[in-house]
C-alpha positions in Angstrom: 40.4 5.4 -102.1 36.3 5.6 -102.7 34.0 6.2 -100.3 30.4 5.7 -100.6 27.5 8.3 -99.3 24.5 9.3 -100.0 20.5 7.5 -99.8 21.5 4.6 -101.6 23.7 3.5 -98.6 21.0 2.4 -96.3 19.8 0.3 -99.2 22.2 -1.6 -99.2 23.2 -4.6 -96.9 26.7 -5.1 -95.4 26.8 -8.1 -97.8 26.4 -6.1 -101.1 28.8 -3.5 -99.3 31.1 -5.8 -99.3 30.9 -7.1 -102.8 31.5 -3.4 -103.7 34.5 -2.7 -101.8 36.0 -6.0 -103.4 35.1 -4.8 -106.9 36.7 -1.5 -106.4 39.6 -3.1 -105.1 40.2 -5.3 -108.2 39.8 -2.2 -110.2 43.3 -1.2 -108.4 41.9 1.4 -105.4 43.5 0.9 -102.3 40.0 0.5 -100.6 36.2 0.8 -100.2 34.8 2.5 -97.6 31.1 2.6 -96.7 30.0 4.7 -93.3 29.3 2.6 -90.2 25.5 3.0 -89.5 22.2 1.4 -88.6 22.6 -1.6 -90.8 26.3 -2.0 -90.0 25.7 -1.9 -86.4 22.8 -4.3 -87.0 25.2 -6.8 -88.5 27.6 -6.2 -85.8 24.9 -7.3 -83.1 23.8 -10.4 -85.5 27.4 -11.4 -84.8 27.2 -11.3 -81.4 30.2 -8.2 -81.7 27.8 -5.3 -80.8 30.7 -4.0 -78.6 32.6 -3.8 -81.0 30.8 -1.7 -83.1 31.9 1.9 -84.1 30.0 4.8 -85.6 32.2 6.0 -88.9 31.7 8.8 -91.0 33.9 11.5 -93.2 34.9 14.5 -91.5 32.4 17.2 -92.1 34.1 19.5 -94.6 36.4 16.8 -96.5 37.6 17.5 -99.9 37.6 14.5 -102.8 39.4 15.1 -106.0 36.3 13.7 -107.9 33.0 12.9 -107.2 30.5 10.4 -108.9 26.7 9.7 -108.9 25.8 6.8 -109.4 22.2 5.1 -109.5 21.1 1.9 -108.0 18.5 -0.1 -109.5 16.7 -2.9 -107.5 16.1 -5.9 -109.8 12.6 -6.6 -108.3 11.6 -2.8 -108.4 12.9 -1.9 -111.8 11.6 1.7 -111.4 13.2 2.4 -108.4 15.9 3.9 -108.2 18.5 5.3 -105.6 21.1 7.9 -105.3 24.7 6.4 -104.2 27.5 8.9 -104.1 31.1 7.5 -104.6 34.0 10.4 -104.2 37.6 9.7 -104.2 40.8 10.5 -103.1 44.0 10.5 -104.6 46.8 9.7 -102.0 
């Protein structure tokens, strides 16, 4: 299990969210998980499933048997760069 936090989230669209979870899943991890915010609930609404839409996050205080960093560079801004954390779980 990895779940993603950090800056670099909001950078990212649901699409390229999705793209991650699906690499990480062919990597053998159960799943991908990205919080459920702004951008998500956006995407929710563009749908016409607003309703539907739940706020997600990790309990305050949860423990991950590793913990990664990992920087995201934007092709068209090759200086810029964003913080993504990735921390996992072993079941």
């Amino acid at each position: 299990m990895f779940e993603f936090h950090g800056p670099g989230v909001a950078t990212l669209s649901v699409a390229q969210r999705s793209t991650i979870c699906n690499m990480i899943a062919e990597l053998g991890a159960t799943a991908g998980v990205f919080p459920s915010d702004a951008r998500t609930r956006e995407w929710f609404r563009q749908q016409k499933r607003e309703p539907q839409w739940r706020e997600l996050a990790a309990e305050p205080g949860a423990r991950y048997d590793e913990d990664e960093l990992i920087a995201l560079y934007r092709a068209r801004f090759p200086g810029h760069k964003v913080a993504l954390r990735c921390s996992t779980q072993r079941e």
